[in-house]
N, C-alpha and C positions, 0 to 999 in steps of 0.2 A: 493553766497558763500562769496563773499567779505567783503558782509555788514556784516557781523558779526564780524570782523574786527574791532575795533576802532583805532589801531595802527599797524603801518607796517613799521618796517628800512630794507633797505636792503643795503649790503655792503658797511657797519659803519668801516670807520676807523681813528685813531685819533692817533698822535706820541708825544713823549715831546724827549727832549734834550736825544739825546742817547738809547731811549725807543719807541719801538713800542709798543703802547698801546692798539689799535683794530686792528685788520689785516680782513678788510673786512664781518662783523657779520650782519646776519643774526639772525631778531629776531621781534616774531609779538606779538601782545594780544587783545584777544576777552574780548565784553562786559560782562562784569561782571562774569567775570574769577581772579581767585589766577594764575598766573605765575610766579615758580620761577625759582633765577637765581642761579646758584650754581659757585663755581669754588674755584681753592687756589688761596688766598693773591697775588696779581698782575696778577691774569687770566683777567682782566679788567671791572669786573661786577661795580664797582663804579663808573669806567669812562663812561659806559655806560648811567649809572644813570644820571652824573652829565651834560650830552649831552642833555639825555629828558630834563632835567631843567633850562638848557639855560646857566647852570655856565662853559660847557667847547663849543668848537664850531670844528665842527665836519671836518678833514680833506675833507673829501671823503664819496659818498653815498646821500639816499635819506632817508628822511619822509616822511611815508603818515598818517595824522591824520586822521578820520573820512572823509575816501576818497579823500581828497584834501593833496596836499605836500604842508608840511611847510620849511621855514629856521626858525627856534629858536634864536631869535635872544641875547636874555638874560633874566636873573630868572623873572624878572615881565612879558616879553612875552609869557614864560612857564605858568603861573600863571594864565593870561589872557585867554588860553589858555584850562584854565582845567587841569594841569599838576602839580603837587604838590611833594616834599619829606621831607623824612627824611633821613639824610645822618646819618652815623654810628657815624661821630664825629661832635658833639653837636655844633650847630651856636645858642648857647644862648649867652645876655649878660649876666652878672653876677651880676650888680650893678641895674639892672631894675629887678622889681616884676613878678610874673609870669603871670598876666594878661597882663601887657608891652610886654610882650615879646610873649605871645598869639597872641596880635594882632597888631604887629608894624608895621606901618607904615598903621592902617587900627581902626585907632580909632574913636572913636564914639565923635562928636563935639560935644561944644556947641554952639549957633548961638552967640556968640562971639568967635569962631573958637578957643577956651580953651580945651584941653583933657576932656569930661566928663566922670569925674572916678567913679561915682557912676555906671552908664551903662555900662560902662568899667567893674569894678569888678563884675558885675551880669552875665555880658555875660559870662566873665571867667568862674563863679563858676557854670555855666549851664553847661559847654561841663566839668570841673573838676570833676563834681556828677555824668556826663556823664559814665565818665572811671575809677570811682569809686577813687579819689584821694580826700583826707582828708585837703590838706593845703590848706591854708588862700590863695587866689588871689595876697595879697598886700604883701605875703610874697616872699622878694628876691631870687632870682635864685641862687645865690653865696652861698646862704646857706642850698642850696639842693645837696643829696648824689647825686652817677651819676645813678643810677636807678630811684630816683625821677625826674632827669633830664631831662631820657630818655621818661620818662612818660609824660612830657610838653613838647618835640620836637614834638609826636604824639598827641597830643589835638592841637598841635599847628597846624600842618595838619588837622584834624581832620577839624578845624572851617573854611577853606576855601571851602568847601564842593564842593573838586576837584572829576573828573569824571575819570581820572588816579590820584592812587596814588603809589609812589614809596618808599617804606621800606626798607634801609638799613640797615639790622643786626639789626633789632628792640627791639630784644629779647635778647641782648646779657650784659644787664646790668639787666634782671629782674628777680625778683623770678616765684616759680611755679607758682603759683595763680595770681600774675599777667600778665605772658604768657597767663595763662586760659583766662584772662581779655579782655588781647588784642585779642585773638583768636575770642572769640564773639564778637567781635566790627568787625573784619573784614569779619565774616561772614556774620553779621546784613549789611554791608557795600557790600558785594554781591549780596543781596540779595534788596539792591536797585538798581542794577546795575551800582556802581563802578566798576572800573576795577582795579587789584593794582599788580604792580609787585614784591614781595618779595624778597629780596637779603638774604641768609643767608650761614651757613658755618654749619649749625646742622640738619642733611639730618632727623633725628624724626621728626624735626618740619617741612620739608618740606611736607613730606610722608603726615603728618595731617591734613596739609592745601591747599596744593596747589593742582591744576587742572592739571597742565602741569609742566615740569621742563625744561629750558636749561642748560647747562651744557657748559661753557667754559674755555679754558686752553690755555695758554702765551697768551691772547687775540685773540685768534680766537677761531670758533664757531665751536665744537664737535660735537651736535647733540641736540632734543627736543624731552622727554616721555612724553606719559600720562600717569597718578600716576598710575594707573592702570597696567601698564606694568613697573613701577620703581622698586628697588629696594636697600637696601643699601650698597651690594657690588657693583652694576651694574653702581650705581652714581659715587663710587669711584672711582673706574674702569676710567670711562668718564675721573671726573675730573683731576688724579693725573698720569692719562698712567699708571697703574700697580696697580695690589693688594695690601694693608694694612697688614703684617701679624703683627701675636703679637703686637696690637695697643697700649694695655698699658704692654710696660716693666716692669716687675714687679720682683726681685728677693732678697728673703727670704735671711737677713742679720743681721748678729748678730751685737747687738746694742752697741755701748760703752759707754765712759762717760756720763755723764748729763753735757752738755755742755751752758746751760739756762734751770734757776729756777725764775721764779714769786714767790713770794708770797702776798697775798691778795689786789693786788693792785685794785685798788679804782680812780676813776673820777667823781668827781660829775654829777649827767645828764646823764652821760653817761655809766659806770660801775661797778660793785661794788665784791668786793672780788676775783677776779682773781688771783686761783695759779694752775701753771700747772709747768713739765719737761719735756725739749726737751733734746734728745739723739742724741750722733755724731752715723753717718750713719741710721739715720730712717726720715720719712717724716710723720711729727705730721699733721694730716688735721684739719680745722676748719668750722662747718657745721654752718647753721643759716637763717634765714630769712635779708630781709634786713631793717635794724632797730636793728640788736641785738646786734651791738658796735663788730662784731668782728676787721674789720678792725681800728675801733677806739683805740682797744686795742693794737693793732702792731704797731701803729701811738705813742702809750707811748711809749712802750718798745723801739722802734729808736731815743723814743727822739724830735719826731716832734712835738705833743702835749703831754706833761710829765704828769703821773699820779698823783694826791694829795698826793697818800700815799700807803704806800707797798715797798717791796725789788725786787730788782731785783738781780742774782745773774751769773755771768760768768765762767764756768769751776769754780765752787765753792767758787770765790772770790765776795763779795758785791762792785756792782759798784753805781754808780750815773750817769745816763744817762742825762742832759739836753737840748743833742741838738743830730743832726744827726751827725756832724763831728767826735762826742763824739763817735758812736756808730760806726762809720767807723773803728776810732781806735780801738775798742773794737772786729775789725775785724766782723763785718753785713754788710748785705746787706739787701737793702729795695727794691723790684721790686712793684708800688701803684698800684691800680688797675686804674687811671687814667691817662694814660702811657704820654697824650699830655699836661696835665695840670700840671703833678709833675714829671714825670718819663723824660724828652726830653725837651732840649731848641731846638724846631723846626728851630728857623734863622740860626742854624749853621748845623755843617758839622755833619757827621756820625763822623768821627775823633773825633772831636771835644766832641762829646757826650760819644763815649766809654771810653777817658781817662780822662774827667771831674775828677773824682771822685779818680783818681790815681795822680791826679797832684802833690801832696806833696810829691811824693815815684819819681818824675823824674822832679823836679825843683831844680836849682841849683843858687842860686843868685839871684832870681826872673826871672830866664829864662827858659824855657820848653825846655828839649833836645829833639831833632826834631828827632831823632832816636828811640831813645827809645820810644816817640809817636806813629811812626808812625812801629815800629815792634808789640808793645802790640797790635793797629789795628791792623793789617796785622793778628797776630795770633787768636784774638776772632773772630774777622769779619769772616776769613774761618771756623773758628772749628763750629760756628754757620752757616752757611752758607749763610751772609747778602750778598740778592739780589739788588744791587747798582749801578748806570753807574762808578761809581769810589767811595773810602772814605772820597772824597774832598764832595760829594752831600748832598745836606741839607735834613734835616732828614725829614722835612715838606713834600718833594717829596718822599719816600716811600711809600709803601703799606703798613698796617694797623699790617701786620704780618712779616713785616720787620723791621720795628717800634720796636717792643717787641724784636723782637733779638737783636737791639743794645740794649735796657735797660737792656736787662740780660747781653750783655757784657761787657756794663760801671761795673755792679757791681760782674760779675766775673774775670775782669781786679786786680779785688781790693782782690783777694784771698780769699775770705771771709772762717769763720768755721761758722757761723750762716747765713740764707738767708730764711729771709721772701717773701713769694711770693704770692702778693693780686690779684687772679684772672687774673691770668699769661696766662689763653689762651682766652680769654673777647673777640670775636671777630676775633677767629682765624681760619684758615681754617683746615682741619682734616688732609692736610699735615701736614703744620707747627704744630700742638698740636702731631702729633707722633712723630715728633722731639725732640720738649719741654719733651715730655716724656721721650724719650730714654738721654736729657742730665742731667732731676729729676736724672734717673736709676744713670747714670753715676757720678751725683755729690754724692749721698750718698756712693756709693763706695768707691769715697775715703778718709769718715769720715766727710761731710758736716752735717749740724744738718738743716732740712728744716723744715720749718713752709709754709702750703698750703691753702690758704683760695680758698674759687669754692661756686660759686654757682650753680653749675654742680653735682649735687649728683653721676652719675658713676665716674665722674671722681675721688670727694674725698675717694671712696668707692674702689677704682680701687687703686690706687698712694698710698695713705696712709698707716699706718702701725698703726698707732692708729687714735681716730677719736673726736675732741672734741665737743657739737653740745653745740651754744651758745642762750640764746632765753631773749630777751631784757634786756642786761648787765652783764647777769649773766651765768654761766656754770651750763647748765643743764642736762649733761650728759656725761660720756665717753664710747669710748667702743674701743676693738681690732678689727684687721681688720678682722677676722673669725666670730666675732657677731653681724657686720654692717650688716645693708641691709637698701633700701629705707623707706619701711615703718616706721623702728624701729626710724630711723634720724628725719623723718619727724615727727612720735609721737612727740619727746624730741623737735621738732623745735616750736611747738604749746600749748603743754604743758607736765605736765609729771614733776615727780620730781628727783634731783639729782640718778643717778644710775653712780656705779661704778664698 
């Protein structure tokens, strides 16, 4: 019974500063088996992870790898090992190509011990045609969206051709078709007898794929189904100690002013004719494939990269947006969808990060009142309910959905009436997204104007009040929230002509 086995922890545990992180887990996987690992946002399924790959070192407990116990001693040991992942946040560089970073620190010489980039960039563009990806090898990482990104952390595993592989939230920057994509990769990868353990937080896609589920919460280990006997309340259940009701808060409110007007704004390369109106108290969604310049286009309207040409207009006055500060004043808020790359300066404090963006409203002389600081924390941090050993802790040591709660607090510290939010639950556990929901519900309540990009179709379809579907630069479509439905989005997301 054993051999079937290729991996065996048993009472895993692992603590940081203030935080118990494993509390004794309990957790195995057969050859060439899908297991996943389910839980909310600091249930510890990453530190789990990062234990198999050698990047954390495990208080307490054993490994058994194909029969024999290991210690893990660090990532190339893991590696050596057969152990491979994908962590949820991207270890790319940005300034190396994507075949560099494919295979660093595993390149192909010349016998004058020179990079050979010609075999280099072949190898790449085998495992890229592989997973069906379109860019050049030689093109830089830095100037890949974070779904292309995400799609070169996975080829990047992919080419170590590991006998465990570990997936963190894999799927959490991709479109449909490319979930499809990954799906048969990881079937065709069962089916050679890989073993790979799945992490995710989108119990559809666990049901589809996986053979087994665990299910863990505050870092200890709740219990293991087989899919067969899972279900999608039963999971929840598991992971959250109590039932979900009314997941998406949703309630029918009369709209007020047009509080943002576009008109035909324009970016070269990147979009062309954009005009839409956003309403105080409704949640305007923005559907699309990825490539269709939505988020490119809320990156003008903040300011961060300005459009060429077009109006933009505030509560019916024409502004000139050229920068983010501009649009701060103009009372917005930007929540990216790249929450560690734009949203968070990771070396500092949760403090630090919620009132970033209020500092001008509580500086006096060029001195920060330490009061006022530390009440505007005090007040987001609870109303959000940031899980923290204190607001002094760097934001770097959070969960991945504790993360997103300060960023929506830095920019609801800021009062905003307009608040753009790019893919605001990317990676978040179906706790934390009932929250986000219920505080959507709450902000337009009291007259907020949201802008929702997803690339979660229930959700836009769910949240929204009108629905805009964009399909490379351009607006392809609108509809109310009574004429959405999946298919009808996904027609306009592929082709399809303007309907209004």
């Amino acid at each position: 019974m054993d051999n079937e086995y290729i991996l065996k922890m048993a009472g895993i545990s692992k603590a940081f500063p203030g935080v118990k992180a494993l509390n004794k887990v309990d957790f195995n996987l057969k050859k060439g088996e899908v297991h996943a690992v389910v839980g909310e946002n600091g249930a510890g399924k990453s530190t789990l992870s990062k234990i198999l790959t050698g990047a954390y070192k495990k208080d307490e407990g054993s490994i058994i790898l194909d029969g024999k116990e290991v210690e893990l001693l660090d990532p190339k040991h893991s590696l050596n090992l057969g152990i491979s992942g994908i962590y949820q946040e991207f270890n790319l560089i940005p300034n190396l190509s994507i075949a560099e970073n494919i295979f660093l620190g595993r390149e192909p010489r010349t016998r004058s011990v020179f990079v050979n980039f010609p075999e280099l960039y072949q190898n790449a563009e085998y495992f890229l045609k592989k997973i069906g990806i379109k860019k050049k090898p030689q093109t830089l990482v830095g100037k890949l969206n974070v779904a292309e990104q995400q799609m070169v952390e996975i080829v990047k595993s992919l080419s170590l051709s590991s006998k465990i592989l570990i997936m963190d939230e894999p799927t959490s920057a991709l479109t449909e078709s490319e979930k499809n994509t990954l799906f048969e990769i990881i079937r065709n990868l069962k089916k050679r007898g890989v073993s790979i353990i799945f992490i995710s937080h989108i119990i559809d896609e666990v049901l589809e794929i996986a053979d087994r589920v665990t299910v863990l919460r505050d870092g200890g280990y709740i219990g293991t189904l087989n899919i067969s006997e899972a279900t999608p309340d039963k999971i929840v259940k598991m992971m959250v100690g109590r039932e979900l009701k009314n997941f998406y808060p949703k309630e029918k409110l009369k709209r007020g002013e047009i509080v943002l007007e576009v008109k035909h704004l324009t970016k070269r390369d990147k979009y062309e004719d954009i005009s839409f109106q956003l309403y105080s108290g409704e949640v305007l969604g923005f559907a699309g494939l990825v490539g269709s310049s939505r988020s490119e286009v809320m990156r003008g309207i903040f300011g961060i990269e300005p459009p060429d040409s077009g109006e933009i207009y505030i509560r019916g006055k024409r502004v000139e947006i050229s920068s983010p500060s501009e649009a701060i004043r103009l009372k917005m808020g930007f929540v990216p969808e790249d929450r560690r790359g734009e949203g968070l300066i990771l070396t500092r404090s949760v403090k630090d990060n919620i009132t970033i963006a209020y500092l001008p409203w509580i500086n006096s002389y060029g001195f920060v009142k330490q009061k006022d600081e530390e009440k505007i924390t005090a007040n987001y941090g609870d109303d959000l309910k940031i899980r923290a050993t204190s607001y002094r802790q760097m934001v770097r040591d959070l969960s991945g959905g504790n993360q997103q709660k300060v960023v929506l607090a830095k920019w609801l510290a800021t009062k905003p009436k307009i608040l753009i939010l790019d893919d605001p639950t990317r990676g978040i556990d179906v706790g934390t997204k009932s929250e986000i929901y219920s505080l959507i519900n709450n902000l337009i309540k009291e007259g907020i104007g949201i802008i929702l990009i997803s690339s979660e179709l229930s959700e836009i379809i769910n949240i929204s009040d009108r629905i805009i579907v964009m399909r490379e630069g351009i607006t392809a479509a609108e509809f109310s929230k009574e004429e959405a439905n999946q298919e009808l989005i996904m027609h306009y997301c592929f082709s399809g002509e303007m309907e209004v």
